[in-house]
N, C-alpha and C positions, 0 to 999 in steps of 0.2 A: 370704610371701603366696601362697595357692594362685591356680590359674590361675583359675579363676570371680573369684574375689574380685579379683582383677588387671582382668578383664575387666570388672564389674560397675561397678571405680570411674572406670575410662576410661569408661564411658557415662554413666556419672553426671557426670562433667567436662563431656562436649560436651553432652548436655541443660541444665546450668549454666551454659556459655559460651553456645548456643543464646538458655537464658531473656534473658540480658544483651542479645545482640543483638536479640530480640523487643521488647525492654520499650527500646532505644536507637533503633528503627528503626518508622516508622510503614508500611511496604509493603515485602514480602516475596515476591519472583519466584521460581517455578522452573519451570527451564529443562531440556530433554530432555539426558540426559551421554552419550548415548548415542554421537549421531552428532559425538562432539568428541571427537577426540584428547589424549592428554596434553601434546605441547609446544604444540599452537594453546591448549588451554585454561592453560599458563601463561603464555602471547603475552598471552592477554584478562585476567590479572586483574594485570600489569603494565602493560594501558593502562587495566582501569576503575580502578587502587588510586586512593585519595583520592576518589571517585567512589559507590563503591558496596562493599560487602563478599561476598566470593564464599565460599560454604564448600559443599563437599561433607557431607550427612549423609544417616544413615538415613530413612526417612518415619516408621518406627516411632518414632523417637528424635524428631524434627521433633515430633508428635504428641502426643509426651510433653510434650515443652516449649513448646510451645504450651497447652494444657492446663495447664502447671504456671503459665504465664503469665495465665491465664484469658482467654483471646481467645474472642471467638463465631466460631461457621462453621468449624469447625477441622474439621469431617468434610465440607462440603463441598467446600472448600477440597483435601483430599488425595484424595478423591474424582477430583478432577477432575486430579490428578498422579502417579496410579499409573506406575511403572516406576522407571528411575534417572534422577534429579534431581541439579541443581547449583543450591544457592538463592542467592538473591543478596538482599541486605538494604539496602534504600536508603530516604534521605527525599525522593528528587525526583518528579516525573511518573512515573505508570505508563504512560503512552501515549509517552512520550520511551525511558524506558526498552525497552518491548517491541519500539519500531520502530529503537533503536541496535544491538541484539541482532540483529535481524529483517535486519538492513544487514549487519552485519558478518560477512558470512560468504566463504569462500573456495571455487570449484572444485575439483572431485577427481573422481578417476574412481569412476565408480557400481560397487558392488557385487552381488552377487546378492544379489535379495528388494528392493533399493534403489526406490524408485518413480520415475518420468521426472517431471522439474522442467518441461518443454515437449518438446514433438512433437521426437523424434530424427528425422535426416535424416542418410544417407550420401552423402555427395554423389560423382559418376562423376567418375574420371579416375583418375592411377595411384595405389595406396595406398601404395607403398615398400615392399610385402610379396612374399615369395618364395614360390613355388608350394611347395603343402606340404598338411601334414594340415587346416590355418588353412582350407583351402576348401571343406572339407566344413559349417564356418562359416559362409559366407556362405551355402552352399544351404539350411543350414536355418530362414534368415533371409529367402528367398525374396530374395535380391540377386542380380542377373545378373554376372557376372564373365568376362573374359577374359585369357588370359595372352600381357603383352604385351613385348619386351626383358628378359626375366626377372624380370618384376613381375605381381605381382595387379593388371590395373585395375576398376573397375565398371564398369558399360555405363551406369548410367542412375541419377540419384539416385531414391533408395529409402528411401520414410520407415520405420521400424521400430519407433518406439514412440509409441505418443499420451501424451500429457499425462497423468501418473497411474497409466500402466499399470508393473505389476512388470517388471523388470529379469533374463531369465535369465542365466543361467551363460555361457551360447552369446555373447550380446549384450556383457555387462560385458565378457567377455574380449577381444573382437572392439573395444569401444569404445577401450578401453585398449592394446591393439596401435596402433592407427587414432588415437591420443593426443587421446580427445573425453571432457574433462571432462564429464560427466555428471548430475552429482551437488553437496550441497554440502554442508560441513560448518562448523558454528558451531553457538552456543549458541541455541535457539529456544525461544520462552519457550511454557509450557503456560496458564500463569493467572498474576494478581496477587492475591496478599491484602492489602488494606487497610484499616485502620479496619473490620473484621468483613463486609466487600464484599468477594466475589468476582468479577473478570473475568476471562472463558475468554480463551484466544488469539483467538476471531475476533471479540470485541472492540475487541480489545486492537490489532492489527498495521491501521495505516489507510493509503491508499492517496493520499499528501499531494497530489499532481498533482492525482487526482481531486476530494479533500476543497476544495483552493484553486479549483476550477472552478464545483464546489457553490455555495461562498460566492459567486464573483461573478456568479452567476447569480443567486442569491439577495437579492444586494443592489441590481441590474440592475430587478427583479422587485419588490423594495419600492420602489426609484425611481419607479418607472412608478404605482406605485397611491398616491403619497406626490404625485406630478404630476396624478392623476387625482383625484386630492379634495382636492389645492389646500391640502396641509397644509403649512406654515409651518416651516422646522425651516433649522440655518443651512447647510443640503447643500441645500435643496430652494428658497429665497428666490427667488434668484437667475434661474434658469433662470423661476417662478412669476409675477414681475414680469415676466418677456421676455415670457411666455407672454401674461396681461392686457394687456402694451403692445400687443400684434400682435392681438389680440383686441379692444380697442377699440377700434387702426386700422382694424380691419377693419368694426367695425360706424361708424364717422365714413365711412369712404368708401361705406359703403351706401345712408347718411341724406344723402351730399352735405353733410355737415360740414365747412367750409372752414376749416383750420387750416396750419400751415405745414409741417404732415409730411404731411397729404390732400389737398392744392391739387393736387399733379403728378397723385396717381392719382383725383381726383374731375374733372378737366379732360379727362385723358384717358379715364377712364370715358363722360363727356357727349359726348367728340366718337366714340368709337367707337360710340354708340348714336345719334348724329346720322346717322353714314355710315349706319348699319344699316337707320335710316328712310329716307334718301334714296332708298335702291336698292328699299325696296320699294315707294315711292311713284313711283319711275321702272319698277318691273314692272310695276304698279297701271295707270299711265296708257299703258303697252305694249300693254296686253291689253284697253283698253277701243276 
């Protein structure tokens, strides 16, 4: 068998196994393979197995079998996944799925080109570095430095990268001397396809603290308008009955309705408005 013909029927295999997987799985994640090593990315698919199926392929090849599957959104879908991909083929949640991925990830020291995941800060005191070429490093990071028992210390922490910003050569080197994970690496999802539905990643990765604060503010918020118009439901009875009791207390003790829950506050109402006459018919007869 020539080498083309060799090569042609290994793609012809994984576009085969691909179609199986497509037509077995109803949501289809891919994840950036970029920033995952090769042993973390066998760590992850010995805790998703049973779980999820993880295969590396081509997009071309994806594409193909997709297409050969007959799925709709199959262009925008890859559209939205250009580079190198690690797909993972699952029938659970895509919002469970994106944000276990989203989670699982570990520290490492940032590279150059890397972006700052949050505001770097070198913080002052001694670094456990020896005077050396290294210092010409910190100056061109605008870090104040002094040599102090035969150690580089800083004078004064010194933020060095904002949120986002690129990562020099100068920086990574210096972070990773200075042992400041930086960076992270795991599997981060780009999109989901499902049922001919694409969702991009900032859909997809949700912010659950936030998302649960939402809700019970939200539900705090129907409370109050479900109290305000007196609507009837078995969360709202309750409190609605309290509400009418104290409300028609309140109008019995205005009318001087003598009942055995208004006696105390309709006696003391009459005699506080007795005192209140007294004193002004005792000003009254003062001033005449």
């Amino acid at each position: 068998m020539s080498t083309v013909s060799r090569v042609s029927t290994e793609k012809q295999g994984i576009v085969d196994d691909t179609v199986k997987l497509l037509n077995d799985h109803k949501l289809i994640g891919a994840a950036d393979l970029s920033k995952v090593g090769s042993s973390m990315l066998q760590d992850m698919r010995k805790q998703l197995r049973g779980q999820v199926v993880v295969r590396g392929i081509k997009n071309t090849l994806m594409r193909i079998a997709m297409e050969k599957a007959g799925l709709e959104g199959t262009e925008e879908f890859l559209t939205r996944i250009k580079g190198q991909n690690i797909y993972i083929f699952s029938n659970g949640n895509p919002f469970t799925l994106a944000n276990s991925l989203h989670k699982n990830k570990v520290k490492v020291f940032a590279k150059t080109g890397d972006r700052a995941l949050d505001d770097i800060t070198i913080s002052s005191g001694n670094t456990g570095l020896s005077p050396g070429p290294i210092i010409s490093k910190f100056g061109s990071l605008a870090i104040r430095t002094r040599i102090e028992a035969g150690n580089i210390w800083v004078v004064n922490d010194t933020e060095v990268a904002k949120s986002g910003d690129e990562i020099s050569a100068d920086l990574a080197d210096l972070l990773t001397r200075l042992d400041i994970r930086a960076a992270e690496m795991g599997l981060e999802i780009k999109a989901v396809y499902e049922d001919g539905v694409v969702i991009p990643k900032e859909d997809l990765i949700i912010d659950m603290e936030a998302y649960a604060n939402q809700l019970a503010a939200a539900y705090r918020d129907a409370f109050q308008v479900a109290l305000k118009a007196a609507w009837p439901t078995p969360v709202t009875i309750m409190p609605l009955l309290s509400i009418a009791a104290q409300n028609a207390k309140r109008v019995a003790v205005e009318a001087a309705y003598l009942t055995k829950e208004t006696s105390a506050e309709v006696i003391a109402k009459a005699n506080a408005q007795a005192l209140s006459l007294a004193k002004a018919v005792g000003r009254a007869q003062a001033n005449q």
